[in-house]
N, C-alpha and C positions, 0 to 999 in steps of 0.2 A: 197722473201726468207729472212726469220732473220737472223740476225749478225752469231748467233751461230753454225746453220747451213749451211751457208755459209763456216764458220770459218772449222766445221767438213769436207764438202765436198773437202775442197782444201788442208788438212790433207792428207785425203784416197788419193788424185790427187797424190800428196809428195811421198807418200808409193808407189806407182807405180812406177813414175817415178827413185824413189831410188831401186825399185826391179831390179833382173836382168832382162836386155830389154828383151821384146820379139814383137809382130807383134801389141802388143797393150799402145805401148809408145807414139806415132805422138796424139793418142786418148788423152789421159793421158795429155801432152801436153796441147791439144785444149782447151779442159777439163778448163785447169786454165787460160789461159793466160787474159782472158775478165774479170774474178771476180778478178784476181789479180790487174789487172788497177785499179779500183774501191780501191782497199784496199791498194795497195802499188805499185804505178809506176816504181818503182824502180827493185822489185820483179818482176814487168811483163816485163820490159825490158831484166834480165838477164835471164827470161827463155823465151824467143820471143829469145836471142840469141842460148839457147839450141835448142827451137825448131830448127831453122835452121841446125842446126848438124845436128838434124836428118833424117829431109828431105834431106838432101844432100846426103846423108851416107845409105849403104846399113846395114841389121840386123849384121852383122858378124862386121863388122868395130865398130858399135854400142856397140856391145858384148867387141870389144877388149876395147873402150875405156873405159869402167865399169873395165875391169878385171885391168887393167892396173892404173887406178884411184885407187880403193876399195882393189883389194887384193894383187898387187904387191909393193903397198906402204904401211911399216909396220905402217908409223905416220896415215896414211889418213884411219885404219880400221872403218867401221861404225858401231860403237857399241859404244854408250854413256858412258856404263860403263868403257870400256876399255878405252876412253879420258879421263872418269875423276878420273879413280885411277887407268890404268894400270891391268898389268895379277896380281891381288894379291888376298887377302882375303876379302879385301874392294870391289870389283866389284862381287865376289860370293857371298857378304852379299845383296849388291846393285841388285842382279838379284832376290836372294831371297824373298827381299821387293815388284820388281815388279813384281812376278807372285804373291804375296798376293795382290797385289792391283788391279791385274788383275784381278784374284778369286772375292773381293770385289766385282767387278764390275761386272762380268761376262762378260768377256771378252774371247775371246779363241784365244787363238796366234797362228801363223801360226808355218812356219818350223824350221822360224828362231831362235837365243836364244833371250832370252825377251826382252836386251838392244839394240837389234841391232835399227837402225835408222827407217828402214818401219815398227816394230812391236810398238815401243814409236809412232808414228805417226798415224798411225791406231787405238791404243789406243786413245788416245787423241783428234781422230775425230771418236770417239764412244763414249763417255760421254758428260755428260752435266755437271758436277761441274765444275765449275768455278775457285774453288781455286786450286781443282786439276790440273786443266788442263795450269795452270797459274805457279801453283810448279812446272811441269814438264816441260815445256817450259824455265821459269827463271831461275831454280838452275841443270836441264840436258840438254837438248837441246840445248839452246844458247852458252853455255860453251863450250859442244861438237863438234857444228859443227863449234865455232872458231879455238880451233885444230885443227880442221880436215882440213878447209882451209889454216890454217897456215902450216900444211904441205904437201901440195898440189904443186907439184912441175908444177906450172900452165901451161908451155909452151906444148902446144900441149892437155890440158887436158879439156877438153868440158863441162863435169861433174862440174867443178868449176863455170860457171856459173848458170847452176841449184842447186849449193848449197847456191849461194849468192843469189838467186831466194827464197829459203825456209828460210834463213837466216833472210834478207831484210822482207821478209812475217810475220816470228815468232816476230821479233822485233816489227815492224810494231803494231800487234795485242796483244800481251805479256801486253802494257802498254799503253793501250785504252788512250784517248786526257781525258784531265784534270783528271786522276788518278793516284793519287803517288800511290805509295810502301810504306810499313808502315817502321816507321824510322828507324826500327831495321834492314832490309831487304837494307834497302837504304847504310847501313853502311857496309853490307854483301855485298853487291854486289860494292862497290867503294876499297873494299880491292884488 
């Protein structure tokens, strides 16, 4: 299997496990934890630690600790745009852009709004650009889901290690071995 595809399959794996659970998450799971080794140890450790949650853990306990993570913490909501400009005008421009580059691509979203974390993830293990898929990781995704663990009030929350899972992953693959960032970007991102 190529990079790329690798890279896409363990996206869509993301988007699952970031969906609400249901009887097909332990899969989802299995799914990653092998190509994760291979690509970021680190990444398969903290999700070999989710896994365990959830074999231990019946679906309802699973369910609470999603609800409990994602929607009763106002800082931890999963939606990229919301991390990175809040309820304003700038995240309604920002959803705008993504269902155009969704369009682009033909891409068709699910239920969710277009910023939330499984739809940017599913996207992005559905194309092949590179630079795209590279913009969206570097300047939404990584930013995002630093918030989001930053305000993850970790004691008792299971979910925080499958976020350092996809975190530790996107890093990881974001900035392949011996490729920089062009200087401009280098300067953006050290702000």
């Amino acid at each position: 299997m190529n990079e790329l595809k690798r890279h896409q399959d363990l996206c869509q794996q993301f988007a699952v496990l970031l969906s609400y659970p249901d009887q097909g998450i332990a899969v989802a799971a299995d799914a990653c934890i092998k190509p994760l080794q291979q690509i970021s140890p680190d990444a398969s450790a903290s999700l070999q630690s989710f896994k365990h949650f959830i074999e231990s853990n019946d679906i309802s306990r699973i369910e609470e600790a999603f609800t409990g993570t994602f929607d009763l913490q106002s800082l931890c909501h999963p939606y990229v745009g919301f991390q990175l400009c809040g309820e304003s005008q700038q995240r309604t421009m920002f959803m705008i852009k993504l269902r155009e580059l969704y369009q682009q691509y033909d891409f068709i979203s699910g239920n969710e709004l277009p910023d939330h974390l499984t739809e940017v993830l599913r996207f992005i293990g559905s194309i092949a650009d590179q630079d795209c898929r590279l913009e969206i990781i570097q300047d939404g995704l990584l930013p995002a889901l630093a918030k989001i663990t930053q305000g993850i009030e970790s004691d008792g929350r299971p979910y925080v290690a499958l976020l350092n899972a996809l975190q530790s992953f996107l890093t990881e693959t974001a900035e392949p071995a011996g490729e920089q960032l062009p200087v401009g970007r280098q300067k953006e991102r050290s702000l």
